[in-house]
N, C-alpha and C positions, 0 to 999 in steps of 0.2 A: 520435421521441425528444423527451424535455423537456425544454428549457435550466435546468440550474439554477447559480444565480451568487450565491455569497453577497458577496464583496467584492473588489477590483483586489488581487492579489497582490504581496504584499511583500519576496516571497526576490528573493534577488539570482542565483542560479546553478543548478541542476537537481543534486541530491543526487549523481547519478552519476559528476560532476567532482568532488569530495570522494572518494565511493567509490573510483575507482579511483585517484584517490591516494596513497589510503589517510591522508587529510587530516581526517578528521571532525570538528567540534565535536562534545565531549562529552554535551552537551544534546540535539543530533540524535535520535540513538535513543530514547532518550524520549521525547521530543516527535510523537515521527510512530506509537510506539505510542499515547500517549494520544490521539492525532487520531483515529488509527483506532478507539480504545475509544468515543470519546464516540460516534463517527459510526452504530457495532455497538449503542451503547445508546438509540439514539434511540428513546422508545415509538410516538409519533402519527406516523404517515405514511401515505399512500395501497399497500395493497399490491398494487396493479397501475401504481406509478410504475415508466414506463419498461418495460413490459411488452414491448414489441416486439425488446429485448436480450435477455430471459432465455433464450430456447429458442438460442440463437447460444451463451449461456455456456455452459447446461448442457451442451449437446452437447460442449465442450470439457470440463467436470467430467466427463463421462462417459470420456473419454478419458482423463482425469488420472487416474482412479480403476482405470481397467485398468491403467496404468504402476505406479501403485503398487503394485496387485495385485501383480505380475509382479515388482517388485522385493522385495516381501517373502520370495519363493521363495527367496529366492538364502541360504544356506547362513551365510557371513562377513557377520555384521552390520555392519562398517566397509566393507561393499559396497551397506551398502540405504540408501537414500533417501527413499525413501515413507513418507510424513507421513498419518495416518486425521484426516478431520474427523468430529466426534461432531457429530449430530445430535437437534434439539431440536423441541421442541412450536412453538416462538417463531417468527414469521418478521422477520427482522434486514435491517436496510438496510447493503450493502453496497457499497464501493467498487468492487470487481472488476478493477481495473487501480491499482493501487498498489504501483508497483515505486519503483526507484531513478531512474528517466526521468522521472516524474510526481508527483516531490515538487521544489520549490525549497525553497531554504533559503539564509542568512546567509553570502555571499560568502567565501571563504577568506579569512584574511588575506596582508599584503604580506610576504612572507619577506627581499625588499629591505632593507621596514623595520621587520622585526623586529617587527608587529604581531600580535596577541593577536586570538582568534574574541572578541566582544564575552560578556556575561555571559547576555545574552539569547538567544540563537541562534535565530533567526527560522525558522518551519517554515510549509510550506504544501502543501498536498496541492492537487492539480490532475488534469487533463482526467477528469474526472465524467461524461464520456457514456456509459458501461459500467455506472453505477451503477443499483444495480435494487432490489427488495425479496428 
């Protein structure tokens, strides 16, 4: 695997303690989309960075892609779940582990004292060793 580290992270908490709060700053969701857009647009990269992950993902893609299958069957569309990725000519640098565990972001405020998420809402995407082309 490759280390890559662009700077010492600056969230205060792991997105997921927010989520199930159900505590979000409003800024959040946005923020962790466009991290993830710019990361999807990067042109120049190596595309055998991190090649030794890829055949571990796919085989899990491969797996997602029969559930999905399997769930489109199903008759009651408020019963399917399966989501189709469209595929492209382009190969895209990917996070591949970006959930709610692996982003920090901008501490909740103190409900003690009645404080406010600040205007900024601090995002930060984290543990990168999944990432591949």
């Amino acid at each position: 695997m490759k280390l890559f580290v662009t700077e010492w992270s600056k969230g205060d908490e792991q997105f997921c303690n927010q989520f199930i709060d159900g505590v979000i700053q409003g800024l959040h969701p946005t923020k962790i989309a466009s991290t993830l857009a710019t990361l999807n647009n990067i042109k120049k990269f190596d595309l055998n960075f991190n090649e030794l992950v890829k055949l571990c993902m796919e085989n899990m893609l491969e797996h997602m892609k029969a559930v999905a299958r399997a769930a489109s069957q199903i008759k009651d569309p408020r019963l399917r779940h399966g989501h189709y990725a469209k595929y492209h000519d382009q190969d895209y640098l990917i996070h591949s582990n970006s959930l709610v565990f692996n982003i920090s972001v901008e501490a909740k405020p103190s409900i003690d004292e009645l404080e406010e998420f600040s205007p900024k809402g601090t995002v930060v995407l984290c543990n990168w060793e999944m990432t591949m082309a």
